[in-house]
C-alpha positions as YAML, in Angstrom:
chain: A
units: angstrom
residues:
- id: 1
  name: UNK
  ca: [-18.87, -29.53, -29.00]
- id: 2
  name: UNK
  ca: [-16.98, -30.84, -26.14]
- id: 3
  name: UNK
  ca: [-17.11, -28.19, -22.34]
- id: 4
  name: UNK
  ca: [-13.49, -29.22, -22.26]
- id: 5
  name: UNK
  ca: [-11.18, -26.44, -23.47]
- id: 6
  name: UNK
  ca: [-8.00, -26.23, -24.15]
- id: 7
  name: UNK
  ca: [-5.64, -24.54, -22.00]
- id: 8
  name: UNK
  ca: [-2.41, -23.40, -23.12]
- id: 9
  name: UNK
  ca: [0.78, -24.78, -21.14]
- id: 10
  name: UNK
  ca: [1.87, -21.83, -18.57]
- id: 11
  name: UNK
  ca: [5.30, -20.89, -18.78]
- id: 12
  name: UNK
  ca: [7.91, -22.63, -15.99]
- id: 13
  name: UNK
  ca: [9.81, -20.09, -16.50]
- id: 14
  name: UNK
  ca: [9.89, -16.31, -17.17]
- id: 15
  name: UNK
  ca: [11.31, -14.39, -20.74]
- id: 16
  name: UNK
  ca: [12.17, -11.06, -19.27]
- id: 17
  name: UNK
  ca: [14.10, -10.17, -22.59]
- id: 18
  name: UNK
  ca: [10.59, -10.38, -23.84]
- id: 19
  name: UNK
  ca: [8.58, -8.72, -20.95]
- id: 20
  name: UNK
  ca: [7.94, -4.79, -22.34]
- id: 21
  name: UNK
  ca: [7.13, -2.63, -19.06]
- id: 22
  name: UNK
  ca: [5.83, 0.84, -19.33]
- id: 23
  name: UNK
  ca: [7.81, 3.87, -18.62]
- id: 24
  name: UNK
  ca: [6.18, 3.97, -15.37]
- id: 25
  name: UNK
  ca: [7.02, 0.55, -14.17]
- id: 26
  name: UNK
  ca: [10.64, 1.15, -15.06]
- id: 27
  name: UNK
  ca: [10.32, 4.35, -12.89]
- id: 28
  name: UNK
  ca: [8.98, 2.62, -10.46]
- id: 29
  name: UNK
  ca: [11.84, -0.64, -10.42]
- id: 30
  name: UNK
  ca: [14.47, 2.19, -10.46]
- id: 31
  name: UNK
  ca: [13.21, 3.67, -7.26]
- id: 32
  name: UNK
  ca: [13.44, 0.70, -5.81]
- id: 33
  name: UNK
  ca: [17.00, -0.23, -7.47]
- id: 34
  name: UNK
  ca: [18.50, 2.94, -6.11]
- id: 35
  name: UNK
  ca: [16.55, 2.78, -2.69]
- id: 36
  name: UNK
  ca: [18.38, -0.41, -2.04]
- id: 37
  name: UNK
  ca: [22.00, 0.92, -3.80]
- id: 38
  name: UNK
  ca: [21.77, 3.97, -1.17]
- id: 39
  name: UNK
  ca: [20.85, 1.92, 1.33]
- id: 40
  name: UNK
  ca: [23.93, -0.96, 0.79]
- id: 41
  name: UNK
  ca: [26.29, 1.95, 0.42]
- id: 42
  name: UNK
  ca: [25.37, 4.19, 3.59]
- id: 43
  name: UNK
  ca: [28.47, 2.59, 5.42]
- id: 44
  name: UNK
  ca: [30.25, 3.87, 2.27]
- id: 45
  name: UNK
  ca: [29.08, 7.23, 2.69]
- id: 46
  name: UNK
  ca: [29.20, 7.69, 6.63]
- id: 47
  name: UNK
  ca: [33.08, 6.15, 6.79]
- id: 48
  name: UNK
  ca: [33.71, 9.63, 3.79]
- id: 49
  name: UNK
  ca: [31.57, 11.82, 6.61]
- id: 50
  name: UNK
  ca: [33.92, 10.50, 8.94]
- id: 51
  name: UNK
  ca: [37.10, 11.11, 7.43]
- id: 52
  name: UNK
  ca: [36.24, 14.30, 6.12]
- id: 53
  name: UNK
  ca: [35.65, 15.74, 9.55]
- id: 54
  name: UNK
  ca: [37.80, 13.65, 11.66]
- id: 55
  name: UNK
  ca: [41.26, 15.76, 11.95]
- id: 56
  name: UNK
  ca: [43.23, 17.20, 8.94]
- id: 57
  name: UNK
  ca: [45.14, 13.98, 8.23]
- id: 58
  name: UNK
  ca: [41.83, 12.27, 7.48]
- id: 59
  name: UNK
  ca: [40.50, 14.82, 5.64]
- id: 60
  name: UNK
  ca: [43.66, 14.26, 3.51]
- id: 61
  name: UNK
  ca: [42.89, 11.08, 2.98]
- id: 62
  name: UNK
  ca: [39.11, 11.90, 2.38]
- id: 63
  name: UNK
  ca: [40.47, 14.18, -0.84]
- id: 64
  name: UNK
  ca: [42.77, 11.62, -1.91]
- id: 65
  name: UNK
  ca: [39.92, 9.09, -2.17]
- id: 66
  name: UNK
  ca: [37.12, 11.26, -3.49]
- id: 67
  name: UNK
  ca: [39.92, 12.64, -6.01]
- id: 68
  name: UNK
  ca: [40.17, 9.18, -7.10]
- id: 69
  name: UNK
  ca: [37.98, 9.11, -11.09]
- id: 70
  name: UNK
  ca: [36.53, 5.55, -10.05]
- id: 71
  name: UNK
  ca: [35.22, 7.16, -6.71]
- id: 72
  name: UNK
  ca: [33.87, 9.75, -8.39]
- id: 73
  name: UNK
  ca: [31.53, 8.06, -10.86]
- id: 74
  name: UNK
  ca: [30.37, 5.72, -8.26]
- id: 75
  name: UNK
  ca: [29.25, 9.10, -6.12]
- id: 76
  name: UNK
  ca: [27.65, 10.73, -9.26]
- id: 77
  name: UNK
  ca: [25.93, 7.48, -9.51]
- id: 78
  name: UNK
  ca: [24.74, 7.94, -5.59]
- id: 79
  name: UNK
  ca: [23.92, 11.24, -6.64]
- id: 80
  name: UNK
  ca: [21.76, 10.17, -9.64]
- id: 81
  name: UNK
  ca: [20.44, 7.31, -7.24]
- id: 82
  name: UNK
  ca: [19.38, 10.14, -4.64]
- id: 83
  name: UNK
  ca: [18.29, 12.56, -6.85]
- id: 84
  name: UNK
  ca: [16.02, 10.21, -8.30]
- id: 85
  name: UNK
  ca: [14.38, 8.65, -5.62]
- id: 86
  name: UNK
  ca: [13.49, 11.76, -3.80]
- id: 87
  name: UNK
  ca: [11.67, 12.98, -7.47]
- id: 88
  name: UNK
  ca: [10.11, 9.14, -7.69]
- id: 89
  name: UNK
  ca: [9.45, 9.49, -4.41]
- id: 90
  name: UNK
  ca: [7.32, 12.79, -4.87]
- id: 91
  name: UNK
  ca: [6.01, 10.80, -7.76]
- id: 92
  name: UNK
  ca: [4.60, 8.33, -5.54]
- id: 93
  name: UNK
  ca: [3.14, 10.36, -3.04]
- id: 94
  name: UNK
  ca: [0.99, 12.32, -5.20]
- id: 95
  name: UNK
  ca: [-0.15, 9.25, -6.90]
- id: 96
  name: UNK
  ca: [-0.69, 8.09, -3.18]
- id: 97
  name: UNK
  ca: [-3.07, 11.30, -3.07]
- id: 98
  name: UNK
  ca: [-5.14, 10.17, -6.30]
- id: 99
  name: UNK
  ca: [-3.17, 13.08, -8.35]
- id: 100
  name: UNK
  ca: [-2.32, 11.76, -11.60]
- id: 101
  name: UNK
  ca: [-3.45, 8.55, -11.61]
- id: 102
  name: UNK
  ca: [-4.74, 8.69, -15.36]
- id: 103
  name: UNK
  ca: [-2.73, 6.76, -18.03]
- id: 104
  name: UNK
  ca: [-1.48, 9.69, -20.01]
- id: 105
  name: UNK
  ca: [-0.70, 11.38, -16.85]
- id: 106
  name: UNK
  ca: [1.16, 8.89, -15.01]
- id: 107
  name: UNK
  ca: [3.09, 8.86, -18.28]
- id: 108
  name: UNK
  ca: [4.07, 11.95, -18.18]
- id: 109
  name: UNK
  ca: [5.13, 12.20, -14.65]
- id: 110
  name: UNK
  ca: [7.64, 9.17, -14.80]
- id: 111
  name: UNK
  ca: [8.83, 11.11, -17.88]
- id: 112
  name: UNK
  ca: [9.51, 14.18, -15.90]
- id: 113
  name: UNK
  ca: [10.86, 12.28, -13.24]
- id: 114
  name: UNK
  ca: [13.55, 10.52, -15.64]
- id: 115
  name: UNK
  ca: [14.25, 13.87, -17.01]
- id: 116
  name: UNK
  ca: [14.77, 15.82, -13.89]
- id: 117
  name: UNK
  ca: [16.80, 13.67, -11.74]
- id: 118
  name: UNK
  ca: [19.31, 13.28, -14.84]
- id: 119
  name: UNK
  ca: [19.48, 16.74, -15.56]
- id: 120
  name: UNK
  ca: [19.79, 17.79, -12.06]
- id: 121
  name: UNK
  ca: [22.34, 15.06, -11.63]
- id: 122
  name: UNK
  ca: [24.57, 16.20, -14.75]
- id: 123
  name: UNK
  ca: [24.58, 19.76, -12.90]
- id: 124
  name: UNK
  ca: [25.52, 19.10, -9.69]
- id: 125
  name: UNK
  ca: [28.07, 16.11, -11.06]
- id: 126
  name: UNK
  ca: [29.29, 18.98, -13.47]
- id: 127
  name: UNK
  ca: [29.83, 21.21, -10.57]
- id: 128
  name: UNK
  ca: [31.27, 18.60, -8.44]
- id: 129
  name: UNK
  ca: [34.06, 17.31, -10.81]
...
């Protein structure tokens, strides 16, 4: 027998319609994802602070956007974004404290994350609208 062996060809490129991540690593790309969608949209958010305490004409025009149905799903989708980054968040930091850092555990966390920013997002959005 021959010490060569035979190494399979690495990919140049990657499948990620074929990459399966855990529930946890999708948590954890989706705390990321809507970190960075509440940070790009901050200027959004400070110019509707802005006009809704300004004077009553831009409060006006505050209602008139935030009445607007496209303007509101892209705020219940800040909201969602929020909402679930503070519960990843908490995720994180307990995992950061060696609390649930078993597999079944971890599962179950990013689970109840999932759950409660959505649920807590369909209430307030509920309330909201």
């Amino acid at each position: 027998m021959s010490d060569v062996t035979v190494r399979k060809p690495r990919p140049k490129h990657l499948a990620l319609n074929q990459i399966r991540l855990p529930l946890p690593g999708i948590v954890s790309i989706l705390h990321r994802i809507s970190g960075a969608g509440l940070f790009l949209l901050l200027p959004f958010l400070l110019f509707l602070l802005d006009r809704s305490l300004g004077s009553p004409e831009t409060f006006e025009t505050f209602s008139a956007m935030v009445g607007h149905p496209l303007v509101k799903l892209l705020l219940i989708g800040l909201l969602w974004a929020y909402l679930h980054h503070f519960c990843a968040g908490i995720r994180f930091l307990l995992l950061d404290m060696h609390k649930g850092l078993e597999l079944e555990a971890a599962r179950n966390s990013s689970r109840i994350v999932l759950v409660v920013s959505i649920v807590l997002t369909v209430i307030i959005g509920v309330k909201l609208w």
